[in-house]
C-alpha positions as CSV (number, residue, x, y, z in Angstrom):
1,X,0.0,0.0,0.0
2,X,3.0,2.4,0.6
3,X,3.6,2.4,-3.6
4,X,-0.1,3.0,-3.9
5,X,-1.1,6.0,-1.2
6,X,2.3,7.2,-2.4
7,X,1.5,7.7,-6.0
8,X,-2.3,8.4,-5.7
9,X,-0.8,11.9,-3.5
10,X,1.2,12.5,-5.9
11,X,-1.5,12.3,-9.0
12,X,-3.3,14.8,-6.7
13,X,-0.1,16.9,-6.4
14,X,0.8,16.9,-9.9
15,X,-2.9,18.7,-10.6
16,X,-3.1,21.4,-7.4
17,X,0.4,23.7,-8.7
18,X,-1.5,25.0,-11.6
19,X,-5.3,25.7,-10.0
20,X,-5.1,26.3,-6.0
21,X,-2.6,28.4,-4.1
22,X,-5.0,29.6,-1.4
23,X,-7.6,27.9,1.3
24,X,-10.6,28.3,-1.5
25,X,-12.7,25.2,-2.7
26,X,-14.7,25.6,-5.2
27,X,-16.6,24.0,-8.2
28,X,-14.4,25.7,-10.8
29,X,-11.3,24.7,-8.6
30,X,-12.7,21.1,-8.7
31,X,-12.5,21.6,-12.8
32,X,-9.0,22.7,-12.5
33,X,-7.7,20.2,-10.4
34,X,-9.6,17.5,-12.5
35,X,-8.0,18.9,-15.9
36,X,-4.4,19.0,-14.2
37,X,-5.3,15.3,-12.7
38,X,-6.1,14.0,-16.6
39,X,-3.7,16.1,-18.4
40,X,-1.3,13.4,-19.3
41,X,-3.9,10.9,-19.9
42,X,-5.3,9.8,-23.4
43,X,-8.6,11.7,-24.5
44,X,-10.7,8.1,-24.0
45,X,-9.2,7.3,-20.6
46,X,-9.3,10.7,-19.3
47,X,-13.3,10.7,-20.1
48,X,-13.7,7.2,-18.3
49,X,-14.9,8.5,-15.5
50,X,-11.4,6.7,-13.6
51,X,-10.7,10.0,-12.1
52,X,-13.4,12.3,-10.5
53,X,-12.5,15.5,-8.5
54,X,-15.2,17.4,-6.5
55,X,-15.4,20.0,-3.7
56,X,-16.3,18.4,-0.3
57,X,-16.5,20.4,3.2
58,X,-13.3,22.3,2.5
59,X,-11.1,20.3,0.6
60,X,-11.5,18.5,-3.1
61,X,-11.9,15.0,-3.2
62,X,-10.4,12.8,-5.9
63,X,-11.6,9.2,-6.5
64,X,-9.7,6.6,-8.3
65,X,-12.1,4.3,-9.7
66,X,-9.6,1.7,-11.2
67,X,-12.2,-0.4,-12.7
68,X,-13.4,2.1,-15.1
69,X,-10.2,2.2,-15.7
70,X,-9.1,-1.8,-16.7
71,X,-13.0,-1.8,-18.7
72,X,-11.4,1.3,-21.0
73,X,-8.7,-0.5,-21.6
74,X,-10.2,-3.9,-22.5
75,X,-8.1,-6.2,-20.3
76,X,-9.5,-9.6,-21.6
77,X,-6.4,-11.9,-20.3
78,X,-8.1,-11.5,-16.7
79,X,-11.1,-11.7,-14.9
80,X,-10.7,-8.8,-11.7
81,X,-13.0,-8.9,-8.6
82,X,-13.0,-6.3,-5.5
83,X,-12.3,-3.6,-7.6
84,X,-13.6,-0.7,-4.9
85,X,-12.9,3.1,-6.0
86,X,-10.1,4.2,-3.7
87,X,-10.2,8.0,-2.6
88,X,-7.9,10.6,-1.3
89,X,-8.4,14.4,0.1
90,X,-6.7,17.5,-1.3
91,X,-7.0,20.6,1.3
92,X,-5.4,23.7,0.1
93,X,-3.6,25.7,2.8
94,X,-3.1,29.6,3.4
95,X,0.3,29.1,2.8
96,X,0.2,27.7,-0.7
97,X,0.8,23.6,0.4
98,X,-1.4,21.5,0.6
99,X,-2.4,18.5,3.0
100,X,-3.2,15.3,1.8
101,X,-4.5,12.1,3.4
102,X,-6.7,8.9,2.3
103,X,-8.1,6.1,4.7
104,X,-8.2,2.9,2.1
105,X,-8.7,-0.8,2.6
106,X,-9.2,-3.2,-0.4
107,X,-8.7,-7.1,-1.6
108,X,-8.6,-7.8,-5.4
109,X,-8.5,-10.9,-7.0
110,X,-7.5,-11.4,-10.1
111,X,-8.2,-15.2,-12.3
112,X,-6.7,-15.8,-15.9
113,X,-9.5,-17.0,-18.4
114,X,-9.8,-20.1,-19.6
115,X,-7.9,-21.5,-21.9
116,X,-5.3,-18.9,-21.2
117,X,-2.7,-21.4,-20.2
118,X,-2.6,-23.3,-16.4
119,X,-5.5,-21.4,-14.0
120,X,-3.6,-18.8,-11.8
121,X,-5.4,-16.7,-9.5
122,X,-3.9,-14.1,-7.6
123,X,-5.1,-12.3,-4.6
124,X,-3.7,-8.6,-2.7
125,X,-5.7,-7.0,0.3
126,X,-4.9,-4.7,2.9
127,X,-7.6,-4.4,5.5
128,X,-6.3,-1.3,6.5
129,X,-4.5,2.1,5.7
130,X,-3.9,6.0,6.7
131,X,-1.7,8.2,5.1
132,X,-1.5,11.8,5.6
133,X,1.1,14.4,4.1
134,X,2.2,17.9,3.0
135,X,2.3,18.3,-0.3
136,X,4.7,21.5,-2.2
137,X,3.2,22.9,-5.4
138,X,6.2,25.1,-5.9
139,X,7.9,22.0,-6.1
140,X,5.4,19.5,-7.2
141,X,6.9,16.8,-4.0
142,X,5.3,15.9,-1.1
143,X,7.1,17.8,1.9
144,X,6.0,14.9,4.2
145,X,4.3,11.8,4.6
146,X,2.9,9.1,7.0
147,X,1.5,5.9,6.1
148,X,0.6,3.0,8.5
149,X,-1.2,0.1,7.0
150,X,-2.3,-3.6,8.8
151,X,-3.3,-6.5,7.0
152,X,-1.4,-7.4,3.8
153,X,-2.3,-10.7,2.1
154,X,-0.2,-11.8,-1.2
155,X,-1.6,-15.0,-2.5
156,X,-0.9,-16.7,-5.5
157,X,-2.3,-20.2,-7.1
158,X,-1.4,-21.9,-10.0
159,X,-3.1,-25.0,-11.3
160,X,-1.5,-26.7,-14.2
161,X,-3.4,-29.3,-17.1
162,X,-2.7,-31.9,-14.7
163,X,-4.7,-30.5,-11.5
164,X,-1.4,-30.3,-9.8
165,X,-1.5,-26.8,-7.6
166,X,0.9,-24.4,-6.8
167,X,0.9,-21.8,-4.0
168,X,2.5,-19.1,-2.5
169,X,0.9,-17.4,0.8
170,X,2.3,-14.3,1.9
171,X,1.2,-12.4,5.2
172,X,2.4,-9.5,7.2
173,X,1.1,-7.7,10.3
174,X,1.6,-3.8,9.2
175,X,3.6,-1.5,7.3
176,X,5.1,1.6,8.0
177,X,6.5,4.6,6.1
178,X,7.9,8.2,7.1
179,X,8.6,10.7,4.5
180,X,10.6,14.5,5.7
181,X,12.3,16.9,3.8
182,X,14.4,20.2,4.1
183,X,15.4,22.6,1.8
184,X,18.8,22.1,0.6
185,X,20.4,25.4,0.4
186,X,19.8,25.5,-3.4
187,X,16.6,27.1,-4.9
188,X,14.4,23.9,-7.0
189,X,16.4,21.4,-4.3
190,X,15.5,19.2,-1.3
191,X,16.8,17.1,1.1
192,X,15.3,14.0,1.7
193,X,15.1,11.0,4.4
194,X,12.7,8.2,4.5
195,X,12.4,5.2,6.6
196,X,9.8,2.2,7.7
197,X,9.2,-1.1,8.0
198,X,7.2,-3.9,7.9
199,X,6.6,-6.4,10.8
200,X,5.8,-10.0,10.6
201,X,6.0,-11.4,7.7
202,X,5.3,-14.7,7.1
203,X,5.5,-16.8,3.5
204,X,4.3,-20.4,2.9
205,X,5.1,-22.3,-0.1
206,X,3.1,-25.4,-0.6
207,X,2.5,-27.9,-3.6
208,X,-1.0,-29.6,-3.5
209,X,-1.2,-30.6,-0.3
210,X,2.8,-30.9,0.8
211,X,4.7,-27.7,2.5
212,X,8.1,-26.9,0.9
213,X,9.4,-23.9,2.7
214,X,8.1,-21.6,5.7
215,X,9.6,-18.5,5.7
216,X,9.3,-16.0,8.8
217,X,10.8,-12.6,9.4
218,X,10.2,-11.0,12.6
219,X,11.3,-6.9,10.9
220,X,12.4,-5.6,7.5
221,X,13.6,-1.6,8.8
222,X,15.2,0.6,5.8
223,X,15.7,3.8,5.5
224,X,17.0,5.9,2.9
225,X,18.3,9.8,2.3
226,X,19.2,12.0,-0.3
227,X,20.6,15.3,-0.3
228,X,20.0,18.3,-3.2
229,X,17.7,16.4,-5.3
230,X,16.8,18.8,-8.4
231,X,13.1,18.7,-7.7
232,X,11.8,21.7,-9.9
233,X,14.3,20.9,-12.6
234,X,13.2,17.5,-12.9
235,X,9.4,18.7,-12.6
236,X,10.5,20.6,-15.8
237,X,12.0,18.2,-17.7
238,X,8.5,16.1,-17.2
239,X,6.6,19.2,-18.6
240,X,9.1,19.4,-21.7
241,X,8.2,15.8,-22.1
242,X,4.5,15.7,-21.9
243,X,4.4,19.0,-23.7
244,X,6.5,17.2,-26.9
245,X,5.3,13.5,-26.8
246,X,3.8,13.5,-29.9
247,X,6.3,14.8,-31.8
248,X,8.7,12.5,-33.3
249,X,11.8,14.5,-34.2
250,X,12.6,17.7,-32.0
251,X,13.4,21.1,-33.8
252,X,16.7,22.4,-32.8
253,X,15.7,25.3,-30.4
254,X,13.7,22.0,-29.0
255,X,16.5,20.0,-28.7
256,X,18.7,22.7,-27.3
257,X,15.9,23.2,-25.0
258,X,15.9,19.8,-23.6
259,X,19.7,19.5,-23.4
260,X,19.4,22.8,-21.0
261,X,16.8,21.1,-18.7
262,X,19.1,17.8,-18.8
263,X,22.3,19.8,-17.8
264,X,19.9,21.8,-15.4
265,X,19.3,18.5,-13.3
266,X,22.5,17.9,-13.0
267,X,23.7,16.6,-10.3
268,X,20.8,14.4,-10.3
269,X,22.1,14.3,-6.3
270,X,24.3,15.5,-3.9
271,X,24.9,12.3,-1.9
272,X,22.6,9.4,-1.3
273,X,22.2,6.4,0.8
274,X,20.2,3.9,2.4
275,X,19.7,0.9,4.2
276,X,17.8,-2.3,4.9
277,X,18.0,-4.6,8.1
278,X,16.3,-7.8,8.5
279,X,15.5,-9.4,11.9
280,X,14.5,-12.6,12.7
281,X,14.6,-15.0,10.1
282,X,13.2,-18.5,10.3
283,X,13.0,-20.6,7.2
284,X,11.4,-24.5,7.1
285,X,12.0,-27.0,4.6
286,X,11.2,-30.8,4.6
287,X,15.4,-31.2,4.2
288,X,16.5,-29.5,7.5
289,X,15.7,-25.6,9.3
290,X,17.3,-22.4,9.1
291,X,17.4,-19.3,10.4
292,X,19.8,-16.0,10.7
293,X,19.5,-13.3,13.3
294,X,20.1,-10.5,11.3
295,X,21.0,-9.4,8.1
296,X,21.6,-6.0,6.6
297,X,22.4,-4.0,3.8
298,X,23.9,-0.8,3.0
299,X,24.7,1.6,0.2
300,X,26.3,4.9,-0.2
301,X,27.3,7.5,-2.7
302,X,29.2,10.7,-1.5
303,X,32.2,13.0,-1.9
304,X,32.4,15.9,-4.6
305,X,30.9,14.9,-8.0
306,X,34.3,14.5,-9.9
307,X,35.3,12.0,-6.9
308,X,32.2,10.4,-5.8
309,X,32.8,7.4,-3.8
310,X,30.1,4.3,-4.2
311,X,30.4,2.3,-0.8
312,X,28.3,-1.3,-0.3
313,X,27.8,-3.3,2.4
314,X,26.5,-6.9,3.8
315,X,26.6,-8.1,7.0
316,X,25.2,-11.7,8.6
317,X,24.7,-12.6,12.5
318,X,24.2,-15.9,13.7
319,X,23.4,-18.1,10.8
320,X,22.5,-21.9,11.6
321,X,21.5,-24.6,9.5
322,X,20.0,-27.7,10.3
323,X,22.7,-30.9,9.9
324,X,19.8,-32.1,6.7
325,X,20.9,-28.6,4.8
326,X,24.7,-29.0,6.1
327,X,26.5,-31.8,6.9
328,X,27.5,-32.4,10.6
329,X,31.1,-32.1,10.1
330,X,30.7,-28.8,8.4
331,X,28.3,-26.7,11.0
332,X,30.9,-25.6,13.4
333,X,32.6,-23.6,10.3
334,X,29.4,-22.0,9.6
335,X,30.1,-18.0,10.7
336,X,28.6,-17.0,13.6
337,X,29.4,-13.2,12.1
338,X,30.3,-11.9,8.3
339,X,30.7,-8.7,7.5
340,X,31.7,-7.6,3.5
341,X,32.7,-3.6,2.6
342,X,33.2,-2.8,-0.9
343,X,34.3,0.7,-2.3
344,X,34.2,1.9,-5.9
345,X,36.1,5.4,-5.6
346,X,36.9,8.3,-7.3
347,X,33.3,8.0,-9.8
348,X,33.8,11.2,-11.8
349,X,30.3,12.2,-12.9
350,X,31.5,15.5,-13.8
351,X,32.9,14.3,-16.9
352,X,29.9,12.1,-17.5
353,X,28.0,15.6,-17.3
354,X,30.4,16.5,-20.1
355,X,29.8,14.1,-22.5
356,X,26.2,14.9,-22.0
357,X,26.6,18.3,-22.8
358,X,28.7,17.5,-26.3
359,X,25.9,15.0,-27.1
360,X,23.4,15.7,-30.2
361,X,19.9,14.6,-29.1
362,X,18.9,15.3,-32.9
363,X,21.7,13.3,-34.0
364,X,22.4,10.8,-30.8
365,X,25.8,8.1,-31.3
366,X,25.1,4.4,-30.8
367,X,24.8,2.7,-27.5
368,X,28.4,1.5,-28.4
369,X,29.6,5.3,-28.6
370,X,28.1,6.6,-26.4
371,X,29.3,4.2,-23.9
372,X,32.2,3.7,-24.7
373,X,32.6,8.1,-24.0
374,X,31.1,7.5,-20.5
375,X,33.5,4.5,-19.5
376,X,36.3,7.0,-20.8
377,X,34.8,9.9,-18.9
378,X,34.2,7.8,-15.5
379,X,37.9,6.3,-16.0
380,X,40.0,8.4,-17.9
381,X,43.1,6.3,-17.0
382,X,41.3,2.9,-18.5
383,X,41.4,1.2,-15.0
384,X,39.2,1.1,-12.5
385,X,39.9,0.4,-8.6
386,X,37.9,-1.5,-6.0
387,X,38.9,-1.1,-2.4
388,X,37.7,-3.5,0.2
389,X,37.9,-1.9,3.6
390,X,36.9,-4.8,5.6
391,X,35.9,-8.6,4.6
392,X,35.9,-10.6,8.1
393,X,34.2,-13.8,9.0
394,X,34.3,-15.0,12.5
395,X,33.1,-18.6,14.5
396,X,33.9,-20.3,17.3
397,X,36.6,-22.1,15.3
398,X,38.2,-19.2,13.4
399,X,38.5,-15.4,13.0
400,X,39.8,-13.8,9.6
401,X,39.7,-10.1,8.1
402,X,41.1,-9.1,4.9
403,X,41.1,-5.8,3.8
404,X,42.8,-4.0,0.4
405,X,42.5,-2.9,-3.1
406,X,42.1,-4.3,-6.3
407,X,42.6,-2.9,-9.6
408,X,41.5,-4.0,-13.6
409,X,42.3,-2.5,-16.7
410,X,38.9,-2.2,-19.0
411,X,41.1,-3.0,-21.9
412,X,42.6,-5.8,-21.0
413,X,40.8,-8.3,-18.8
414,X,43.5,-11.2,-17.8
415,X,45.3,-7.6,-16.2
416,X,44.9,-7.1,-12.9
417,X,46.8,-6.1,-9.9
418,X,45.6,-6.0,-5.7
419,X,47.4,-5.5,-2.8
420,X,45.7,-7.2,0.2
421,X,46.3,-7.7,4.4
422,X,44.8,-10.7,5.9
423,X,44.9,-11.4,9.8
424,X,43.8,-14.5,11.4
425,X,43.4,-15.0,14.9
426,X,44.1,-18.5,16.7
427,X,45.6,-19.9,13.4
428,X,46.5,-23.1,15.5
429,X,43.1,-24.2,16.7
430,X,41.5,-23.2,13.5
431,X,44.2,-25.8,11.6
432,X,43.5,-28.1,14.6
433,X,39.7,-28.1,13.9
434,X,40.1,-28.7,10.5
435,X,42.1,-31.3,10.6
436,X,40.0,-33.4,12.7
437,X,37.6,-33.0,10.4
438,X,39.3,-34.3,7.9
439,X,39.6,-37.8,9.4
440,X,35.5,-38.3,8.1
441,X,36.2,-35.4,5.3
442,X,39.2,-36.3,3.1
443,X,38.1,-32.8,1.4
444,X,39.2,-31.0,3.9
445,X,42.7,-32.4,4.1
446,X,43.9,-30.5,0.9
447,X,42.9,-27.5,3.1
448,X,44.7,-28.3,6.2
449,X,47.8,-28.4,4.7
450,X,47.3,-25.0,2.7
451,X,47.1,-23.4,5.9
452,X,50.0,-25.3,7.4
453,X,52.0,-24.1,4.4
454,X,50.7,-20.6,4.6
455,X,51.4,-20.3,8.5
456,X,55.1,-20.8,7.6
457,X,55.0,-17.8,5.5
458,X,52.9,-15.4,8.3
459,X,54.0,-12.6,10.6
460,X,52.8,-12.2,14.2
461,X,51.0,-8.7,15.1
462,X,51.4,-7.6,18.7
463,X,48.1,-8.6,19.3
464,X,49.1,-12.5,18.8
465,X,47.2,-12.4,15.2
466,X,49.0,-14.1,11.7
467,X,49.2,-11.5,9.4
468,X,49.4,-12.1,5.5
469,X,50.5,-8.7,3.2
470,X,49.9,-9.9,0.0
471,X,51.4,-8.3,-3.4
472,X,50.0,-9.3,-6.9
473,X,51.4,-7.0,-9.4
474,X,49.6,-6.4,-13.0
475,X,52.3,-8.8,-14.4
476,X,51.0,-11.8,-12.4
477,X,54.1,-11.3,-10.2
478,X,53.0,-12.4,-6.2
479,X,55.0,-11.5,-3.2
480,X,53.9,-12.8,0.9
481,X,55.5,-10.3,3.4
482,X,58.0,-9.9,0.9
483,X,58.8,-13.2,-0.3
484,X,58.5,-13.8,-3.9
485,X,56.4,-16.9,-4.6
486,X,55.9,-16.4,-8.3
């Protein structure tokens, strides 16, 4: 339901910059808002009677009647039930925003018809929902938002020729969503931070009348910002758009005209990250049990915009697997912690801008050329570098971090060179473990003596760990703390 209050506000917002920028409702401002709302639609689907706008008790309400909507456009392949109009309120403030909010529930079904291929039916409710938020005509974005909904049901059947069924049953308890903004400290621009989550969700996947795999998950939380996002100037660029979609080839002052909204955009942002955490996960299977603790995600883009640094990251907590999924001998290596830090640096998307700003939209290169100007832009020097700042793993049998550089030439792919520090704590019981292993697991032998021969080559930190500098040049030259090996 987030997606849908989401974009049904911001229908509403798209019509209110051009017809309201006081507290007055009124029939004519109903006809406004319900021109802006169809604006971008075809004449027959505008005229459906999908979108209606009239004055109510101080504010305008718009109705989304999405059946009227799937009967103008003839969809045949399915047969849709619980269609229910879904409705949200525009109130036009002294200040010149607006307030919106909508209070929706619905469950649709949707079955293919026959002989359309094996019968699938697919169901999506949501017993409940609020959202409320503040709405910018200036800058055609919603200031703020809140949504809260309970209930989601996701169900899908499938029966193929032999009456064999598929499912896939999806629940969750709520959702939750938080939208704020600031300005940015440039006119047109915003800064913007959104977070939520959803609680309890549980999938079942079943085939006729046997359960493959339970899936819980107690939280998904994410969150996400972005600074100086080019609101107005993208707002502008969707006008050009709409205003030239029937044309097939642009005049030049056209052209020019869209190249100066393009380069007007730029930077599409200032920075940008965000981030997802997962709690709680329990999965089922007839072949052994599962679960992990946490997991999470991260990503991040920062730094000037002719050194942007990309930074990702995953991390794992206590992951167990049932001896049927893993065999016995191999659990106690499972990590009870992983963590994984990767760094693109030094993006230049300043040139990338460049190239934009030499490019002929009347005339455009091929996909070939054109990429082949950004890679050269992005990496002038034809090599691109990937740090790792940390890659660790940890149990109650080992503990390892690695962290370095690696860098490729675009050019030449069998070219590469890294530098990389590995650190291992308690080397001894790690080899000790694994070699006991290997008297049931004759796999593992081959790996107890690697790391007998690559203790002989390690240093000892002051804090009792083996440490492994590593050298691999471009000209497949390696060096361990020094020592040539190749």
């Amino acid at each position: 339901m987030r997606f849908k209050a989401v974009a049904a506000a911001a229908v509403v917002a798209a019509g209110v910059v051009g017809s309201a920028q006081a507290a007055d409702v009124s029939e004519q401002g109903a006809k406004d808002l319900y021109g802006n709302l169809t604006y971008f639609l075809p004449d027959d689907i505008a005229k459906s009677g999908a979108i209606s706008v009239k004055p109510a008790s101080g504010h305008y309400e718009v109705t989304y009647d999405l059946q009227k909507l799937l009967d103008k456009m003839n969809v045949t392949e399915f047969a849709i039930s619980g269609l229910k109009p879904l409705t949200m309120l525009a109130t036009p403030l002294d200040s010149g925003l607006w307030d919106i909010e909508g209070n929706n529930a619905f469950d649709i079904t949707a079955n293919s018809k026959p002989g359309e291929g094996p019968a699938t039916e697919f169901r999506y409710a949501l017993a409940s929902s609020t959202a409320k938020g503040v709405f910018d005509p200036a800058l055609h974005y919603l200031r703020s938002m809140d949504m809260k909904g309970q209930g989601i049901t996701i169900a899908t059947k499938t029966t193929d020729e032999n009456n064999g069924v598929q499912k896939n049953d999806i629940t969750a308890d709520g959702i939750g969503y938080t939208l704020s903004s600031a300005d940015s400290g440039e006119p047109g621009r915003l800064d913007v931070k959104m977070n939520g989550s959803l609680q309890s969700l549980y999938d079942k996947i079943s085939s006729d009348d046997a359960t493959l795999a339970e899936i819980k998950v107690g939280a998904i939380d994410f969150n996400m910002g972005a600074t100086k996002l080019p609101l107005k100037a993208m707002n502008s660029l969707l006008q050009f758009v709409s205003e030239h979609k029937d044309e097939k080839t642009l005049s030049d002052e056209n052209s020019k005209a869209l190249k100066a909204l393009l380069m007007g955009a730029m930077p599409i942002v200032g920075s940008f990250d965000e981030s997802i955490a997962v709690k709680d996960i329990a999965v089922t299977t007839p072949f052994g049990n599962g679960g992990l603790q946490k997991m999470g995600y991260s990503f991040k883009v920062a730094g000037p915009t002719n050194a942007m640094n990309a930074d990702f990251g995953l991390n794992a907590e206590k992951l167990t697997l049932a001896t049927g999924l893993v065999p016995q001998d191999y659990i106690a290596f499972i990590p009870d912690t992983a963590d994984i830090q990767v760094q693109v640096p030094n993006l230049n998307f300043s040139a990338m801008m460049d190239v934009l700003k030499e490019t002929d939209f009347k005339k455009p290169d091929s996909n070939t050329v054109v990429d082949a100007k950004l890679q050269q832009a992005m990496f002038p020097d034809g090599t691109v570098t990937i740090n790792f700042p940390r890659i660790s793993a940890a149990s109650g049998l080992y503990d390892v971090e690695a962290s370095g550089s690696m860098r490729g030439w675009l050019n030449e792919k069998d070219r590469v060179s890294m530098k990389m520090t590995v650190l291992a704590r308690d080397l001894d019981k790690t080899i000790a473990a694994i070699q006991e292993a290997a008297k049931t697991k004759t796999d593992l032998s081959q790996l107890s003596f690697g790391l007998m021969m690559a203790k002989g080559f390690a240093k000892t930190d002051a804090d009792g760990r083996s440490r492994w500098d590593i050298d691999l040049s471009d000209d497949g030259h390696v060096s361990v703390n020094g020592q040539v090996m190749k």
